[in-house]
C-alpha positions as CSV (number, residue, x, y, z in Angstrom):
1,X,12.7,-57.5,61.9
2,X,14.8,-57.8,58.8
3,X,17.4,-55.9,57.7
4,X,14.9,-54.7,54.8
5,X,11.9,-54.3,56.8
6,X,14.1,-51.9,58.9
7,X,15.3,-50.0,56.0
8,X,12.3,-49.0,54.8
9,X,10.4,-48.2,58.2
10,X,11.0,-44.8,60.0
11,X,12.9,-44.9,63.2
12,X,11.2,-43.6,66.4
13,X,11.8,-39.8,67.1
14,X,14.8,-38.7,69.4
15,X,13.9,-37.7,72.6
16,X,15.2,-33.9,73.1
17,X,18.4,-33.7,75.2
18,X,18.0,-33.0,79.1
19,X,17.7,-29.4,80.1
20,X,21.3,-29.4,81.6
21,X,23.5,-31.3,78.9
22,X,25.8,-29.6,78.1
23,X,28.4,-32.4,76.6
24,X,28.3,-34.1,72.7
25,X,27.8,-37.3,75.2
26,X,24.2,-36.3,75.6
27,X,23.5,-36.4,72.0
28,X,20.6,-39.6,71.8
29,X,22.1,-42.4,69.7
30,X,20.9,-44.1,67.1
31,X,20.6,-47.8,65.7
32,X,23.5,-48.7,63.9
33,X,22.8,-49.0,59.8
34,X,23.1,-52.2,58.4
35,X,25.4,-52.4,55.2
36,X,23.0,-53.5,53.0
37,X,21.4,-49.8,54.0
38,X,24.7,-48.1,53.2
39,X,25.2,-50.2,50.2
40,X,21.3,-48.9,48.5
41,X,22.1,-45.1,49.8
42,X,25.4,-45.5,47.8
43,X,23.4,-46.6,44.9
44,X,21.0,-43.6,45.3
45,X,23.4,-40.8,45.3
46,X,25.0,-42.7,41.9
47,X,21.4,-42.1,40.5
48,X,21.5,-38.9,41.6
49,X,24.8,-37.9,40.3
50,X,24.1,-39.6,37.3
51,X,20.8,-37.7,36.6
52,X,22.6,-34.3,37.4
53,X,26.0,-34.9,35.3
54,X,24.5,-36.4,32.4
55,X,23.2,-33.8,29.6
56,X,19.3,-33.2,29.7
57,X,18.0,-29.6,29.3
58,X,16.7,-28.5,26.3
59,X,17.6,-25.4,26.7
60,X,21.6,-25.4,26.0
61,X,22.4,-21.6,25.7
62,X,23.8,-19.4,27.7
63,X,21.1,-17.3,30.3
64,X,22.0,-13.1,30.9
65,X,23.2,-13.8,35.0
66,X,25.1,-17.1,33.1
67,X,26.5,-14.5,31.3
68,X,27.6,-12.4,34.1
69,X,28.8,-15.3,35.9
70,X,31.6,-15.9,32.8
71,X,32.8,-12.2,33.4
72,X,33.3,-12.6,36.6
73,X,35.1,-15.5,36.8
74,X,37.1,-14.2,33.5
75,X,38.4,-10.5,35.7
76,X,39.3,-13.4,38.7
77,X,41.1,-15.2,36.3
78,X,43.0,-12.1,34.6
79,X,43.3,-9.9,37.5
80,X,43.9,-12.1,40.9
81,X,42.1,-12.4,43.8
82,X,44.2,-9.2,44.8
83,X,42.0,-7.3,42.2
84,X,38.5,-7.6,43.4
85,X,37.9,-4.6,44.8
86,X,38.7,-3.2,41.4
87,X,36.3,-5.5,40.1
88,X,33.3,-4.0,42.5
89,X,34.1,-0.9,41.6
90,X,33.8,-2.0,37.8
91,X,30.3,-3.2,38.8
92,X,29.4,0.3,40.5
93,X,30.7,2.5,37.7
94,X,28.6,0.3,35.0
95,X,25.2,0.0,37.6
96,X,25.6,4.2,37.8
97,X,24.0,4.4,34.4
98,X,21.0,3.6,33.3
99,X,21.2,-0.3,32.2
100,X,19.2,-2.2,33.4
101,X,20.5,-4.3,37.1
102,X,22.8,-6.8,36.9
103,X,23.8,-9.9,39.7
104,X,26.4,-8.3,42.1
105,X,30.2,-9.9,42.0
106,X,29.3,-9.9,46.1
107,X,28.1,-13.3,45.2
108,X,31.8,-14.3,46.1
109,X,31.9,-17.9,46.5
110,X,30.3,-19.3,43.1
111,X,32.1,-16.7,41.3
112,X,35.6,-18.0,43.6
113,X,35.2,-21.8,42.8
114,X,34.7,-21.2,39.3
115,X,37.8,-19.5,39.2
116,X,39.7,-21.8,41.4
117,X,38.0,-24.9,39.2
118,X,39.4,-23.3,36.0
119,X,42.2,-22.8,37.2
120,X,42.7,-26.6,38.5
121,X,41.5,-28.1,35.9
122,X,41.3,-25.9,32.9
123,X,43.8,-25.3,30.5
124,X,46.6,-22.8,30.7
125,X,46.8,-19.5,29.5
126,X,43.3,-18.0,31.2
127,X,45.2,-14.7,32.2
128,X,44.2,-13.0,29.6
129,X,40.4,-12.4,28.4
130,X,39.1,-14.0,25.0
131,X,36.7,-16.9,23.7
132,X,38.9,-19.3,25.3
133,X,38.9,-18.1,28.5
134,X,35.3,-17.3,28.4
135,X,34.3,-20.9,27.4
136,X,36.5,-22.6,30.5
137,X,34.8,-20.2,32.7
138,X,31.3,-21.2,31.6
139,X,32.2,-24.8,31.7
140,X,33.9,-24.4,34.9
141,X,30.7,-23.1,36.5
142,X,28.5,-25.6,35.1
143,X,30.9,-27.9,36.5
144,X,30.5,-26.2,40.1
145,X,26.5,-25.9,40.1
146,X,26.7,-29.7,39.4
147,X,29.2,-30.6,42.4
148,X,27.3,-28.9,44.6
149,X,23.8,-30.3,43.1
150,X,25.6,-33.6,44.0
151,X,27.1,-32.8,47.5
152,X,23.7,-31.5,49.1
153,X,22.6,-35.1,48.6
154,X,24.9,-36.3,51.3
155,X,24.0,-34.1,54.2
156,X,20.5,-34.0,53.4
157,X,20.3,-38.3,53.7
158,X,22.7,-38.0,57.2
159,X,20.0,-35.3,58.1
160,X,17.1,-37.6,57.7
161,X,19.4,-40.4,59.2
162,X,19.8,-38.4,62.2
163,X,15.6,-36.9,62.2
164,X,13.8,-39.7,61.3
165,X,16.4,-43.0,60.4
166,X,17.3,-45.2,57.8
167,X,13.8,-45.2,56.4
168,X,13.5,-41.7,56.4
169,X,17.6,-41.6,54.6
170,X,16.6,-43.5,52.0
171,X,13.5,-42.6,50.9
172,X,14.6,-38.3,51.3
173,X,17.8,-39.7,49.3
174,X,15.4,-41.1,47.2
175,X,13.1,-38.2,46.4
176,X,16.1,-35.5,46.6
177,X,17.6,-37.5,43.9
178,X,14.7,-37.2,41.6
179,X,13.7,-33.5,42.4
180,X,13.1,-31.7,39.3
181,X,14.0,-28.2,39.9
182,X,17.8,-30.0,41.8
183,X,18.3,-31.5,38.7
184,X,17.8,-28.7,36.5
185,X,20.0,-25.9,38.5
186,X,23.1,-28.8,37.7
187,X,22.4,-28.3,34.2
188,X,23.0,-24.9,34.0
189,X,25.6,-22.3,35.5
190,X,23.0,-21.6,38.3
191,X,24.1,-20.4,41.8
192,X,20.8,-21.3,43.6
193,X,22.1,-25.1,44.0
194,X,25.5,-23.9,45.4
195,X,23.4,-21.5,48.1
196,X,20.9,-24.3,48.9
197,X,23.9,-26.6,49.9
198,X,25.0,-24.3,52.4
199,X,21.4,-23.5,54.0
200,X,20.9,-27.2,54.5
201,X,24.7,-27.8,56.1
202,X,23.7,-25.3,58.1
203,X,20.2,-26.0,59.5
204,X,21.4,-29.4,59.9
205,X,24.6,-28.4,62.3
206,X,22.0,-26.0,63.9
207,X,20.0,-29.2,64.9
208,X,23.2,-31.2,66.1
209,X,24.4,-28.3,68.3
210,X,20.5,-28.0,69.5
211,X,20.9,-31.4,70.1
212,X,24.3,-31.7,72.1
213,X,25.3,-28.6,73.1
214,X,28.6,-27.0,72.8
215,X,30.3,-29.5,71.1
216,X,33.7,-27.4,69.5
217,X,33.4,-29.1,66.2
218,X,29.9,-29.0,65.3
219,X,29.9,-25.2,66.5
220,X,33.4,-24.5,64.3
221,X,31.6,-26.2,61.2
222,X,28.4,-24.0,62.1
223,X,29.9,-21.0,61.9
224,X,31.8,-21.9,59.0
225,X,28.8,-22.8,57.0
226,X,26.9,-19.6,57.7
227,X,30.0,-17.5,56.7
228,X,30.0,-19.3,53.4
229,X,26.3,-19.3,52.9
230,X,26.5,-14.9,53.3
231,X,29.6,-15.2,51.2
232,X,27.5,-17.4,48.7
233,X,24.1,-15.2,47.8
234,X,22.6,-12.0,49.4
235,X,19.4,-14.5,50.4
236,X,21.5,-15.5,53.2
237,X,19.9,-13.3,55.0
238,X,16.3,-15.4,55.1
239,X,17.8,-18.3,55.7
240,X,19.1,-16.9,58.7
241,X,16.6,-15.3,60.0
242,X,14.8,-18.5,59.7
243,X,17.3,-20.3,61.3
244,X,17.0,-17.3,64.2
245,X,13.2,-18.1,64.0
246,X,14.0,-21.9,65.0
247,X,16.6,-20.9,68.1
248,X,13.5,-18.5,69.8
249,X,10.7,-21.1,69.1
250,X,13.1,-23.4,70.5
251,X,11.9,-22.0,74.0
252,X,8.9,-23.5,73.3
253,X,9.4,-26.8,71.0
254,X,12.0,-27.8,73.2
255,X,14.5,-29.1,70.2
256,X,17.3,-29.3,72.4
257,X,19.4,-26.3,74.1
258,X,20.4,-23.2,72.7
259,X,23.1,-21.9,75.0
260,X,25.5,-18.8,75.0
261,X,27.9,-20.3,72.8
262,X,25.9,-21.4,70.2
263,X,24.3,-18.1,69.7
264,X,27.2,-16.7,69.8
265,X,28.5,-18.8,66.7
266,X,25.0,-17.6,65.0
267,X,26.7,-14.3,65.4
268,X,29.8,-14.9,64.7
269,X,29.6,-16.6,61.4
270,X,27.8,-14.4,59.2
271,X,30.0,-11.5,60.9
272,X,33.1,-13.2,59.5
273,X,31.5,-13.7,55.9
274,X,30.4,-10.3,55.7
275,X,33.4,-9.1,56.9
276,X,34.9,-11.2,54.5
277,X,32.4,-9.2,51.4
278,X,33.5,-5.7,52.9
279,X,36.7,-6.5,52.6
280,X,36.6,-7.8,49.1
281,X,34.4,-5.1,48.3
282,X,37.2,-2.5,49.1
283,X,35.5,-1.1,52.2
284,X,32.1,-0.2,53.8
285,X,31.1,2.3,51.1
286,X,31.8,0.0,48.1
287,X,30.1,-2.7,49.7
288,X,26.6,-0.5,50.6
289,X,26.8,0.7,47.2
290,X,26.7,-2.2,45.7
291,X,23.4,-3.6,47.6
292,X,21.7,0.1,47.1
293,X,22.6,-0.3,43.5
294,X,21.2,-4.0,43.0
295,X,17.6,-3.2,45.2
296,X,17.1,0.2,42.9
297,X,18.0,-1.4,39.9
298,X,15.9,-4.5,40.6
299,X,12.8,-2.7,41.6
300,X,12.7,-1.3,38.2
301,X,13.6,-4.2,35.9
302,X,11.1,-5.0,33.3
303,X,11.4,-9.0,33.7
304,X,11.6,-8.7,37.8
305,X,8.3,-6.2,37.3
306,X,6.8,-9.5,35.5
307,X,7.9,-12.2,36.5
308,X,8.7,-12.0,40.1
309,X,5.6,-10.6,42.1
310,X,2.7,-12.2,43.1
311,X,0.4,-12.8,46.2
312,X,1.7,-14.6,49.3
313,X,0.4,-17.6,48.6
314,X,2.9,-17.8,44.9
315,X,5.5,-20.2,46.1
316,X,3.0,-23.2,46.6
317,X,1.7,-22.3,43.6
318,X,4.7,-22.5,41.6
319,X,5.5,-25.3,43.5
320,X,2.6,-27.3,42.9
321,X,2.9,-27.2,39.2
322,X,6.7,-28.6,39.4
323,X,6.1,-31.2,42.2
324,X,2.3,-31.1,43.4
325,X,2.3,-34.6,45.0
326,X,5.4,-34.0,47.1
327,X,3.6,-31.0,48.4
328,X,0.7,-31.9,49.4
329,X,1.6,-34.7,50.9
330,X,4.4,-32.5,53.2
331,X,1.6,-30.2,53.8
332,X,0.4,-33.1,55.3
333,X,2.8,-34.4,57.4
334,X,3.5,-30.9,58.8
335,X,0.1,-30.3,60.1
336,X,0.6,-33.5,62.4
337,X,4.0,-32.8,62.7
338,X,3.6,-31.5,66.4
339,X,2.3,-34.7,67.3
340,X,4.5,-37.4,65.7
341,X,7.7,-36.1,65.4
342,X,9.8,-32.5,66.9
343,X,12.5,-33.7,64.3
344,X,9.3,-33.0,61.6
345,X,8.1,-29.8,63.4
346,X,11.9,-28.3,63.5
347,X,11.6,-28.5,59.6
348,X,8.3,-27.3,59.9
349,X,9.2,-24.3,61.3
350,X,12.3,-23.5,59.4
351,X,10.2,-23.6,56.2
352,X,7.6,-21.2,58.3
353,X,9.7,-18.2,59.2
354,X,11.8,-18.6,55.8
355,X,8.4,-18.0,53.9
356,X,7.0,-15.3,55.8
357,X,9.7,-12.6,55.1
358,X,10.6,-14.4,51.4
359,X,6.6,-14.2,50.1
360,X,7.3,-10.5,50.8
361,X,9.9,-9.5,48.7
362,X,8.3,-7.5,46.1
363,X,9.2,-8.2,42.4
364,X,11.6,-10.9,44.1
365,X,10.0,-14.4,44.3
366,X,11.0,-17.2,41.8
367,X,10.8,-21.2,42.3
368,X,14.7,-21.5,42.2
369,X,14.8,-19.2,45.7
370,X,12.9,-22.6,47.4
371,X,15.5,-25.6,46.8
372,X,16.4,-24.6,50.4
373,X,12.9,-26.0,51.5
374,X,13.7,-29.1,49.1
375,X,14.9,-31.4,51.5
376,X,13.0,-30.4,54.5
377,X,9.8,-31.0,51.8
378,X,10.7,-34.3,50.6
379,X,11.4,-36.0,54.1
380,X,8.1,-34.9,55.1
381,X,6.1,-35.9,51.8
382,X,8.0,-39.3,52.7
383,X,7.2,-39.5,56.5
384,X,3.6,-39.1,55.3
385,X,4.0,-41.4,52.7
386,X,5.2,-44.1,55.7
387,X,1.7,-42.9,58.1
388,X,-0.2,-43.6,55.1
389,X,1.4,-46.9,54.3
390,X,1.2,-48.5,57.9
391,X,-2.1,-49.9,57.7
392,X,-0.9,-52.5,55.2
393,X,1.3,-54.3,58.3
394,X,4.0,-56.6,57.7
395,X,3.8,-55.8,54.4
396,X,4.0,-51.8,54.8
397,X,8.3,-51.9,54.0
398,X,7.3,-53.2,50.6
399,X,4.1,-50.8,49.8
400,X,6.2,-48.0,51.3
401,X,9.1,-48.8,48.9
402,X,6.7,-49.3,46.0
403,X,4.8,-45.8,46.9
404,X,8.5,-44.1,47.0
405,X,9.7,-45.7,44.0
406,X,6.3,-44.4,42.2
407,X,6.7,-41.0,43.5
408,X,10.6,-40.6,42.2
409,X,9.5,-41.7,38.6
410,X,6.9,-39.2,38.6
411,X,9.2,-36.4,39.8
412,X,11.5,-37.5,36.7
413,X,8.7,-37.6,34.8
414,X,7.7,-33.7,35.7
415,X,11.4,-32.6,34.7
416,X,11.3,-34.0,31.4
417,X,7.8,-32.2,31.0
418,X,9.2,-28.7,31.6
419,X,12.6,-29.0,30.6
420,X,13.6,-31.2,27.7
421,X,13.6,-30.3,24.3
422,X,9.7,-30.5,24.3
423,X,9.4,-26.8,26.4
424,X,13.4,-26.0,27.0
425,X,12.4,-23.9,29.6
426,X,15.4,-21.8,31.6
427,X,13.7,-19.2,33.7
428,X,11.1,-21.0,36.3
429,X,8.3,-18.6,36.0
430,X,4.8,-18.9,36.0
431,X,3.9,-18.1,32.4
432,X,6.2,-21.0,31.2
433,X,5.4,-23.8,33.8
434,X,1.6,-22.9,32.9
435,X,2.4,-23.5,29.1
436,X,4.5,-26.6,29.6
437,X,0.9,-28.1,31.7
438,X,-1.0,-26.9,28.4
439,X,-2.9,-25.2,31.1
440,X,-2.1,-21.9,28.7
441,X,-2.2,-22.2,24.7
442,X,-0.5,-20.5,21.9
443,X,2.8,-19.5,21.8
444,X,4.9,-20.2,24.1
445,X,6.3,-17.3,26.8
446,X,9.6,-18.9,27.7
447,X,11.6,-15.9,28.8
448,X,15.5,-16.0,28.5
């Protein structure tokens, strides 16, 4: 076979680890990746960072939580890291009243690297608040949201590497590269992006350390990644219990083996991040506060009331106005997912117990709260795209390629639909992607 044709076919699943490995050693190998493979998934991610740095939205101002961001990063910037319990307490005294709810500065990490970012590579004189500062600070989290959009790239193709192969790398490399609502989190100051890095860093190390247990490494990194994921966004906690979900089905799926020490790193790491809040915070009370203040306030907000309920079933919907051919085709592939592939039904179920408690949240469901599910998604739409391609033979590496290729220019195609300067849209809710399909007339809904 050519070093093409074995780019573009999947690999064979791995076979699950013996019962009693308990040694990285066990982990299965995989063929080694030609150059030319290395050399084409270098080219992808340039695509990819090239379609996230360079300028595209319509919409160019500045969105309310954007807003809040700026502030955030403003108080870092003028008051030290020392200061940030003064700046929670800020947040409580103003969410007392009667505004209306704003994002909590819990959301640590995004708020930390746009401060450290400005501070690196801004100019000087951001201790004290004004224009100037507040413009570096905006920049500075634009430029973070688009790092990250970048940097998810890479572990999602070495997770396909490792599930599926180089096929699989590619084409998810591919299709992640080209996935609308990816793209358009990089163009703003968005911290959905920066979260969805760390829930795929961290279902991928949960594989590996499924895979060959009790490795020191991959169960430091593990626990590293879940501490910055609760650090990160408050939605942690549904990628964890997802993640939680996969370890107890793992009883049955037979993934690999979930011993003491791993779950004890499942503990451990979000312990250590929301340790981490509390502390920031300025203690237990400031730190319940805060969350009791953001779930009254939200359950109340005019926009939330609007925009973000829905019946169970609102996230496909959503997501099959933004990218309906990658979904139906990973609805595919994970209903035969239990037959050709565990790699596909450990995604499969992730995706599963994620949905179930986030379809639930009342007045809290919006299309940004699934780029967690994008790679998982895309990888599947692609392994179906290979089943489907297969009766064509020798020449399947070339159809497959073809099909892929097609597929990635229709994504880019569906971003420029909703979000150039045609629609501008900001907000990804249902009364503007319905207007930007013309599947609504008049004037348009966009909501700031």
């Amino acid at each position: 076979m050519s070093e093409m044709s074995l780019a573009l076919n999947l690999a064979p699943p791995m076979p699950a680890p013996p019962r009693e490995a308990t040694s990285s050693r066990a982990a299965t190998p995989i063929p080694r990746t030609a150059g030319k493979v290395w050399l084409l998934a270098l080219l992808l991610l340039a695509m990819g960072a090239f379609l996230r740095i360079y300028p595209t939205a319509g919409f160019t101002g500045v969105g309310f939580d954007e807003h809040l961001y700026q502030r955030y990063v403003v108080l870092l910037n003028a008051k030290g890291l020392a200061a940030y319990p003064a700046i929670c307490e800020y947040f409580i005294q103003q969410q007392s009243g009667d505004g209306m709810a704003e994002l909590p500065p819990t959301r640590f990490l995004y708020i930390f690297c746009g401060s450290l970012w400005s501070q690196v590579f801004g100019p000087g004189g951001l201790e004290k608040p004004g224009p100037a500062g507040n413009a570096v600070a905006l920049a500075s989290l634009k430029a973070v949201s688009g790092v990250f959009a970048i940097l998810i790239l890479i572990p999602s193709a070495l997770f396909a590497r490792r599930l599926r192969g180089d096929g699989a790398m590619l084409g998810t490399l591919a299709l992640m590269a080209c996935a609308p609502v990816q793209i358009h989190l990089a163009q703003h100051r968005m911290i959905d992006g920066v979260f969805a890095f760390w829930a795929m860093m961290s279902l991928w190390l949960l594989w590996e350390n499924l895979r060959a247990p009790d490795h020191p490494g991959r169960l430091a990194a593990l626990t590293a990644c879940l501490a910055a994921m609760v650090l990160t966004k408050e939605n942690s906690f549904f990628v964890f219990v997802a993640l939680s979900g996969v370890i107890g089905l793992n009883r049955w799926a037979k993934w690999g083996t979930a011993t003491p020490r791993l779950l004890l790193c499942m503990i451990a790491g979000p312990l250590l991040g929301l340790t981490a809040l509390i502390t920031l915070a300025g203690g237990t009370d400031n730190f319940i506060t805060i969350y009791k203040l953001l779930v009254s306030k939200a359950q109340v907000l005019e926009y939330a009331i609007r925009t973000g309920d829905g019946p169970w079933y609102r996230y496909f919907v959503d997501y099959l106005l933004v990218s309906p051919i990658v979904l139906i085709l990973a609805i595919g592939a994970a209903f035969s997912a239990g037959r050709q592939s565990k790699a596909l039904l450990f995604l499969t179920a992730f995706m599963a117990c994620g949905y179930v408690l986030m379809c639930n949240v009342r007045y809290g469901m919006n299309l940004r709260y699934t780029t967690i599910w994008d790679m998982p998604l895309r990888l599947l739409a692609f392994c179906q795209l290979a089943d489907l391609t297969r009766r064509f033979g020798a020449r399947q590496p070339l159809i497959l390629g073809v099909a892929t290729a097609a597929l990635c220019a229709y994504e880019l195609r569906q971003y420029l639909l909703f979000f150039d300067d045609r629609n501008r849209l900001y907000e990804l809710v249902p009364g503007g992607l319905l207007f930007a399909l013309k599947i609504l007339k008049g004037a348009s809904p966009i909501l700031q």
